[in-house]
C-alpha positions in Angstrom: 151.1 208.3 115.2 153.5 206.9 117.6 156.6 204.7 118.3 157.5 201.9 120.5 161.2 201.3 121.7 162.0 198.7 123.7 165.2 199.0 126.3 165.9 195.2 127.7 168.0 196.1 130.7 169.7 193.4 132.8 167.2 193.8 135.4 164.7 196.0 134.0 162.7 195.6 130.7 160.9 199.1 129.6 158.8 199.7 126.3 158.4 203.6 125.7 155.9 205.0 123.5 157.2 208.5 121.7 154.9 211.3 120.1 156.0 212.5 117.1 157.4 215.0 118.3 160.2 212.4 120.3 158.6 212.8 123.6 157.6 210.1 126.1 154.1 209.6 126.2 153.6 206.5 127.9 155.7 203.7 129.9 155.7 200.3 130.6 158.5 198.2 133.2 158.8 194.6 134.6 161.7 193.6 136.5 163.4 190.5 135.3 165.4 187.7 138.0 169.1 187.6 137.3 170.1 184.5 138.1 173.5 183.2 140.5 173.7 179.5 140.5 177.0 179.3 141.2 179.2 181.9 142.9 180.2 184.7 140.2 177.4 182.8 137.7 175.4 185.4 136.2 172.2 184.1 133.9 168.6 184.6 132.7 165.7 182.5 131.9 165.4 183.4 128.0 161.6 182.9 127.5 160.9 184.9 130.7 162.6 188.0 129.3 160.5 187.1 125.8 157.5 187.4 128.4 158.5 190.1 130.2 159.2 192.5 126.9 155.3 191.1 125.6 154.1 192.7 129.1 155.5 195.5 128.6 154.9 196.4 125.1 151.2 195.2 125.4 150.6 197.4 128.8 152.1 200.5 126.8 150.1 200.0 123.6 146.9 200.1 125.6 147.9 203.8 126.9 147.7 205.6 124.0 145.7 205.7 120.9 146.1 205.7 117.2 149.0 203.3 114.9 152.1 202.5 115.6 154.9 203.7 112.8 157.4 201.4 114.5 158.8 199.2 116.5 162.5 199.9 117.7 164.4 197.4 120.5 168.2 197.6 122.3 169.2 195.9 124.8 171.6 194.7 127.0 175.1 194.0 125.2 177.5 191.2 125.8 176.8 188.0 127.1 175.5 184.4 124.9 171.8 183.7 124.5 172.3 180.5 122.9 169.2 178.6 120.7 168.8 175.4 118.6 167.9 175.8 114.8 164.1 175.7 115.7 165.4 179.1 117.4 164.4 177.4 121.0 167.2 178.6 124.1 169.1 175.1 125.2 169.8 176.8 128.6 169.6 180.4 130.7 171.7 182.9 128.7 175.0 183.5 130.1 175.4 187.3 130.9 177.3 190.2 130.7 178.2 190.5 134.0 178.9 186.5 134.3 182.5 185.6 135.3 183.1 181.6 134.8 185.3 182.2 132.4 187.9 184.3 133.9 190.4 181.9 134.5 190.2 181.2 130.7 190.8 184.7 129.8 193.6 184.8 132.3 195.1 182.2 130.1 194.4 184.5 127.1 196.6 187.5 128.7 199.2 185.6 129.9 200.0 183.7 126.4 199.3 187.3 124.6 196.1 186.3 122.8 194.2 189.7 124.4 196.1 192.3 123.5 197.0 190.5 119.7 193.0 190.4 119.3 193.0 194.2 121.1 195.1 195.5 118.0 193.1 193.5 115.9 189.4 195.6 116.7 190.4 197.5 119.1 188.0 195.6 121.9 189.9 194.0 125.2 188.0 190.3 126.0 187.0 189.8 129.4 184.8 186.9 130.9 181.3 188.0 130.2 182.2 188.0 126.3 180.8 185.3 124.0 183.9 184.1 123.2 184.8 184.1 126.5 181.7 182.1 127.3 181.8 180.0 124.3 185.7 178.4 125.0 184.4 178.0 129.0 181.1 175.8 127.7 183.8 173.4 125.0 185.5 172.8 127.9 182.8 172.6 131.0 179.5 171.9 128.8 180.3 170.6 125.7 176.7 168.6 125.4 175.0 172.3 125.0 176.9 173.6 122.3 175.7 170.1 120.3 173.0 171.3 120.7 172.7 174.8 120.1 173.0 176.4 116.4 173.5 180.2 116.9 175.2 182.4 119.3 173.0 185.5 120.0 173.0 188.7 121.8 169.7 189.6 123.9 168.3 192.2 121.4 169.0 189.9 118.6 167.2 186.5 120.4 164.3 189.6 120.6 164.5 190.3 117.2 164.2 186.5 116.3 161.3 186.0 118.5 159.6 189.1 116.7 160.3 188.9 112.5 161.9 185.1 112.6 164.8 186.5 111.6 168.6 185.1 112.6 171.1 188.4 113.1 173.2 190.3 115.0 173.7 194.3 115.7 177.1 195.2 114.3 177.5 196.8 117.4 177.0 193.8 119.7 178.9 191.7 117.1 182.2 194.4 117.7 183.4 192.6 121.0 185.2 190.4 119.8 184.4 189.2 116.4 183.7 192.0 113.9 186.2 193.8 111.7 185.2 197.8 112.1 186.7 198.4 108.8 184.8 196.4 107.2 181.9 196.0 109.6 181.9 192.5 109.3 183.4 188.9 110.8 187.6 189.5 111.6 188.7 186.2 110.1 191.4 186.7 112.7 189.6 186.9 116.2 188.2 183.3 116.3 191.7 181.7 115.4 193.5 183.6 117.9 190.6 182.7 120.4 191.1 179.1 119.7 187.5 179.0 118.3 187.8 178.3 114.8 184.8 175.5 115.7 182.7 178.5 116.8 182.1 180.4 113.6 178.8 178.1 112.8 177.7 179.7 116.0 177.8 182.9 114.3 175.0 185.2 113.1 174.5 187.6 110.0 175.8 191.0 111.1 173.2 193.8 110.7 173.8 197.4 110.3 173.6 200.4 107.8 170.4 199.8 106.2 169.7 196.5 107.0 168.4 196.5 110.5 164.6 196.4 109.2 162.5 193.7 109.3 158.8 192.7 109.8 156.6 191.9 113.1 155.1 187.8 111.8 151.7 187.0 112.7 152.4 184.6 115.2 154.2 187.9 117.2 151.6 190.1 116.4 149.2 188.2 117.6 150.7 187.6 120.6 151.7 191.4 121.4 148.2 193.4 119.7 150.0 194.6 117.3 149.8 194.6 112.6 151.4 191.9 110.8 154.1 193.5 108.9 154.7 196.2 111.1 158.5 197.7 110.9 160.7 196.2 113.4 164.4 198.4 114.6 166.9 196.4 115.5 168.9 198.9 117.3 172.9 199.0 118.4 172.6 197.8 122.0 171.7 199.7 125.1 175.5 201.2 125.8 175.6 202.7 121.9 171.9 203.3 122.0 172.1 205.4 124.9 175.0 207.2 123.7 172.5 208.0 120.6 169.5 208.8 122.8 171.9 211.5 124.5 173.0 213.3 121.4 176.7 211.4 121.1 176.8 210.9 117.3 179.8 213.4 116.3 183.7 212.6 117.3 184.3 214.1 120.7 181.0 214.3 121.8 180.9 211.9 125.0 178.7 210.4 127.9 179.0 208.5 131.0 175.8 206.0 132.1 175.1 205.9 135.5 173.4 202.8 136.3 174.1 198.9 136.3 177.5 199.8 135.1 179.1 203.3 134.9 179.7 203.3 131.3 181.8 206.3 129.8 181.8 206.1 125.8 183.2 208.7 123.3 182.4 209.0 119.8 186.0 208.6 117.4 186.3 208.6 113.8 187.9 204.9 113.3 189.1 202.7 115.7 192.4 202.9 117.5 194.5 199.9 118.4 197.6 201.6 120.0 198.4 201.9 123.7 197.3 199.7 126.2 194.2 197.5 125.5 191.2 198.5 127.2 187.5 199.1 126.7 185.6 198.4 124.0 185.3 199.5 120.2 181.9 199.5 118.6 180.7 200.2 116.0 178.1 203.2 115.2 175.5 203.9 112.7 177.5 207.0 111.6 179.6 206.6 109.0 182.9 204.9 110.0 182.4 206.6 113.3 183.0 204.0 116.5 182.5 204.3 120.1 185.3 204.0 122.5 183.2 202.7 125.8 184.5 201.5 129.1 181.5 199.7 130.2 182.6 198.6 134.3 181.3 196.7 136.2 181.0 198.5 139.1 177.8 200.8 139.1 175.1 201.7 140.4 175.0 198.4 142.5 177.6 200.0 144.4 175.3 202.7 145.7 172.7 200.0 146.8 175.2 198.6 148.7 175.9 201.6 150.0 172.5 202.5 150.8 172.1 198.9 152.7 175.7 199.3 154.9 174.7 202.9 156.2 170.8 202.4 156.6 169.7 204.5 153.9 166.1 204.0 152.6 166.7 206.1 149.0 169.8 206.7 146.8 168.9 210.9 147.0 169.3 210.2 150.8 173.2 208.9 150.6 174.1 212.2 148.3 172.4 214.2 151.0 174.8 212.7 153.0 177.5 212.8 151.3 177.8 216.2 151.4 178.1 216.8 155.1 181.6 215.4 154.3 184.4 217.6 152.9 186.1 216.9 149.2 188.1 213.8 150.1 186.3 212.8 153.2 188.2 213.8 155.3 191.3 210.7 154.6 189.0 207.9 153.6 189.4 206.7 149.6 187.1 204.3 148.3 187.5 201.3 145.5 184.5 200.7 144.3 185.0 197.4 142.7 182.0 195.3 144.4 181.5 192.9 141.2 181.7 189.0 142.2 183.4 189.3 138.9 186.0 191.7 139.2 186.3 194.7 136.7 186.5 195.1 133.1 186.9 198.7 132.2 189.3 200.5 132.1 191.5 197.4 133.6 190.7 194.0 133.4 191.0 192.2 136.5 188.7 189.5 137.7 190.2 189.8 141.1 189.7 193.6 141.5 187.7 194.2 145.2 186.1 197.2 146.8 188.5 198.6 149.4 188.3 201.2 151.9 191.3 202.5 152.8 192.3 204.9 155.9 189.2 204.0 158.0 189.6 205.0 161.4 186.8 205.4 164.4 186.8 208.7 163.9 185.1 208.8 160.5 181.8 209.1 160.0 178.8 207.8 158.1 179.0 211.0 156.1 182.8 210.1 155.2 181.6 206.7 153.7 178.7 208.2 151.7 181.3 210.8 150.4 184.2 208.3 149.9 181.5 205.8 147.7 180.4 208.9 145.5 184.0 209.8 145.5 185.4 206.7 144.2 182.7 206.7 141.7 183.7 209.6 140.2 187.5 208.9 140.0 186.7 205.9 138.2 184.4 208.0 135.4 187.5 210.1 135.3 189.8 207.0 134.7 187.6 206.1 132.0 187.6 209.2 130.2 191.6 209.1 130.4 191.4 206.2 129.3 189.3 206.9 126.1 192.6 209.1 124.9 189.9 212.2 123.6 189.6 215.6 124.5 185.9 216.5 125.6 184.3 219.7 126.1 181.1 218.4 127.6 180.3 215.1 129.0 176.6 214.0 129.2 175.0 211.9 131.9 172.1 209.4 131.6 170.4 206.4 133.6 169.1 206.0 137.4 171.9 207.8 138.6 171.6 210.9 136.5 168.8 211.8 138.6 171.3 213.2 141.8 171.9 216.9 141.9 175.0 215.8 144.0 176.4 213.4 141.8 175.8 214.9 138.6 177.5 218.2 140.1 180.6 215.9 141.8 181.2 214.5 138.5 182.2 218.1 137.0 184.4 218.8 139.5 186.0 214.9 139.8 186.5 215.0 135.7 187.0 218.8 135.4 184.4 218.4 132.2 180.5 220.7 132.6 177.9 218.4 132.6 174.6 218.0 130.9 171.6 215.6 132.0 169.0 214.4 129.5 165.7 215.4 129.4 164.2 211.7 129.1 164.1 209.6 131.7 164.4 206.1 129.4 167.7 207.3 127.1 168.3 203.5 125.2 165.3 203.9 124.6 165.4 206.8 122.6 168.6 206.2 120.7 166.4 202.8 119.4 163.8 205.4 118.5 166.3 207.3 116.5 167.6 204.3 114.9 163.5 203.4 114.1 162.8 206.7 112.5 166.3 206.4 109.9 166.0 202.6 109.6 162.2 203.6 108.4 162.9 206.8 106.0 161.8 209.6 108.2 165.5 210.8 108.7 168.1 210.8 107.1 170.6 209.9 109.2 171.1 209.8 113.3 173.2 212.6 113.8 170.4 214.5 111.9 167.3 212.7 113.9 169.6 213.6 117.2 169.5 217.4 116.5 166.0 217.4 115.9 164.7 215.3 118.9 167.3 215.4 121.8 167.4 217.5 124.1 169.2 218.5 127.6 169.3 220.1 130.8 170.8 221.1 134.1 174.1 221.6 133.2 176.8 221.5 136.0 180.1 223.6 135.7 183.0 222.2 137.4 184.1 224.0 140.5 187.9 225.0 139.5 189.4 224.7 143.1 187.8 221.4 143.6 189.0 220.0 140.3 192.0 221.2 141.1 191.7 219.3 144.7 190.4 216.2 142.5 193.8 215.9 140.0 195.4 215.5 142.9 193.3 212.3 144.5 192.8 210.9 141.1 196.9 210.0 141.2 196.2 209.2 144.8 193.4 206.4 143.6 195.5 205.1 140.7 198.6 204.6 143.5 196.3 203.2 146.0 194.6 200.8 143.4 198.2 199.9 142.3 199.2 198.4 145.8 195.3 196.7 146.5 196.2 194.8 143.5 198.5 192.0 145.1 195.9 191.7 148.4 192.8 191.2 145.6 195.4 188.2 144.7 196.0 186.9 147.4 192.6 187.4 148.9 191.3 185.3 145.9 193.6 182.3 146.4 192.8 182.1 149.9 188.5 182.6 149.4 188.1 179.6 151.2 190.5 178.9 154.3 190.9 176.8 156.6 189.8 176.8 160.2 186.8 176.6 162.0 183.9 178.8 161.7 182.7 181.7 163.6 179.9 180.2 166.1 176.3 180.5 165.5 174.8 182.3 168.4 177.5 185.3 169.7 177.5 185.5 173.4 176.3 189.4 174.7 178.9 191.4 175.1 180.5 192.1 178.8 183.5 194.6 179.4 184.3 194.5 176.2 184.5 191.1 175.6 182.5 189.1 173.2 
């Protein structure tokens, strides 16, 4: 028999058929449009991602043969996929990544409101949150919220479209509404918020032995699949993908390398001390949470990269990379390239990429090793951030696949790393969550031993991590003074003047 999980990324939607053995035997991908109707917008047509995950699970069903045990989803976390109480969207879901509302949650620090919800659930709000995104549509779209009935995440509006059931993940419901203690609503968080009008907007919250329900005829019929059959509903793709790399036990931690750079670590219980940042959600293990700093600069930022020096492949830019020293050679990189900011392990909606100490005589190489660089620093910042002690640090997504970067990260963080052997990881942990959900484990931590698995570890090179200690205080200082430029560079996005001309005369001794 086999399994299907389905991982619906931002812009990628997979469904992976596993063996029984938790091996992928089969896979299935559609890109999905991300949408930017505005500048810093971020949204998505809600039936075409119901489409695109029916393309995908019905072109992977037709590659192997026998029944299916299961069907397990994630997906991407964050964000408000808002529907009616026929469960119909009334509009593109606002996204993770979106960032309309950040002057609302600028109001939110400066009156206090973050950091009293921070010690609250141990989650720090920033604009691509639903509450976030909620407050911006009372006060910019009003008419939509009249007529919408329920707030949901992507996995759950997948999970409605497949049993006809209303819910949401306890982890996507941890940022910013859930009490982890009790693993259900904070009556707290929507006061604070303002948003005491929102609760109707919220959906039961799924988790421990509740996240099974049943594939309805009109679903089945539509993907070739039984009536009845089991469907997951899996913690989103960041915890997910923490599961699918065998991060189920305190200290146990893992950095994604794709979208965003997310670096989680698995606590027992939340912690609400020091400074807010990050996220706390909550796990399917016990009272265990994940501490995750999900940015928002990732692997974007190596496209980029790719584009600026030429590049046809990412392998290509850590080839080039390393004709540049440790450091290249002076030239320190912020990676922040979002529209809308960063999120983790700071919150600023203002944060910009910066190169700093560029001079003609550095080369193509020093950018490709400044970008990977910067990277780096920032999974480091993360993992100082996190407050654990880690003795391994496992990678996962698109980026996982560089030798280079894999390698650099050991020596940036000073931590040995481990890559996972599958090449869809979300995808896996919702195939864990599938196989304890339907009886055939008994818990994830258990199902984890059994069917992850690792390789290629990297140790870090003590002389360079030694190097690396050093730039890291270098990239916090240097962040520190870009800060008041991203200001001011924001408040002055559109000057005055006249514009550049069209046509550029050639140039002539010099001169253009």
């Amino acid at each position: 028999m086999s399994a299907l999980a389905v991982d619906i990324g931002t812009s990628l939607i997979k469904t992976v058929v596993f063996d029984d053995d938790g091996r992928e035997a089969a896979l299935s991908r559609v890109a999905t449009e991300v949408r930017r109707p505005h500048p810093g917008w971020a949204e998505q047509d809600m039936d075409a991602v119901w489409n695109a995950i029916v393309a995908t699970i019905r072109e992977a069903r037709t590659r192997v043969s026998g029944p299916v045990r299961f069907l397990a989803l994630t997906g991407q976390g964050d964000g408000c996929w808002l529907v009616d109480r026929q469960g119909r969207p009334t509009g593109p879901a606002v996204l993770w990544s979106d960032g309309r509302a950040a002057d609302i949650v600028e109001r939110w620090r400066r009156d206090g409101v973050l950091e009293e919800a921070f010690r609250v659930n141990g989650s720090l709000t920033f604009p691509g949150l639903p509450n976030a995104i909620l407050a911006w549509l009372a006060e910019h779209d009003p008419d939509r919220l009249e007529r919408s009935a329920t707030a949901l995440y992507c996995d759950g509006w997948a999970f409605l479209r497949l049993t006809g059931r209303v819910a949401v993940d306890a982890s996507d419901a941890s940022a910013p509404f859930l009490d982890l203690g009790t693993r259900g609503y904070a009556p707290a968080i929507p006061s604070l918020f303002g948003l005491d009008w929102a609760k109707r907007f919220l959906p039961e919250v799924l988790g421990d032995g509740r996240r099974l329900g049943e594939l309805t005829a009109e679903a089945a019929a539509e993907l070739g699949l039984p009536t009845g059959l089991p469907v997951v509903i899996a913690p989103y793709d960041v915890a997910a993908t923490a599961l699918g790399v065998g991060a189920t036990s305190p200290g146990q931690a893992c950095t994604i390398l794709g979208t965003t750079l997310c670096t989680e670590v698995v606590r027992d219980g939340a912690d609400t001390s020091g400074e807010p940042c990050g996220l706390t959600i909550a796990l399917d293990t016990g009272d265990h949470v994940l501490r995750a700093f999900p940015t928002l600069a990732g692997t974007e930022v190596i496209t980029w990269a790719m584009r600026l020096l030429g590049l046809s492949a990412p392998e290509h830019l850590g080839e080039l990379a390393r004709q540049s020293p440790a450091g290249a050679r002076g030239l320190m990189f912020l990676p922040y390239l979002s529209p809308a900011g960063e999120r983790a392990p700071f919150l600023d909606p203002h944060a910009r990429g910066t190169l700093w100490g560029l001079t003609s005589e550095h080369s193509a190489a020093d950018v490709a090793r400044a970008v990977l660089d910067g990277l780096s620093l920032v999974i480091r910042d993360c993992l100082v951030a996190s407050g654990a002690d880690t003795d391994e640090l496992r990678l996962c997504g698109g980026g996982a696949s560089s030798d280079v970067w894999s390698g650099l990260i050991a020596d940036v963080t000073g931590v040995p790393t481990a890559r996972s052997t599958d090449a869809e990881v979300g995808a896996k942990g919702a195939f864990l969550c599938g196989l304890v959900a339907t009886g055939a484990e008994p818990d994830v931590a258990s199902a984890a031993e059994r069917y992850v698995r690792v390789r290629s570890a990297s140790e870090p090179d003590r002389e360079l991590s030694a190097f690396y200690d050093a730039l890291y205080e270098d990239f916090l200082n240097i962040r520190e003074v870009s800060s008041p430029g991203w200001q001011r560079l924001a408040a002055a996005a559109e000057p005055p003047g006249k514009a550049l001309p069209q046509t550029v005369r050639p140039v002539e001794d010099g001169r253009v």
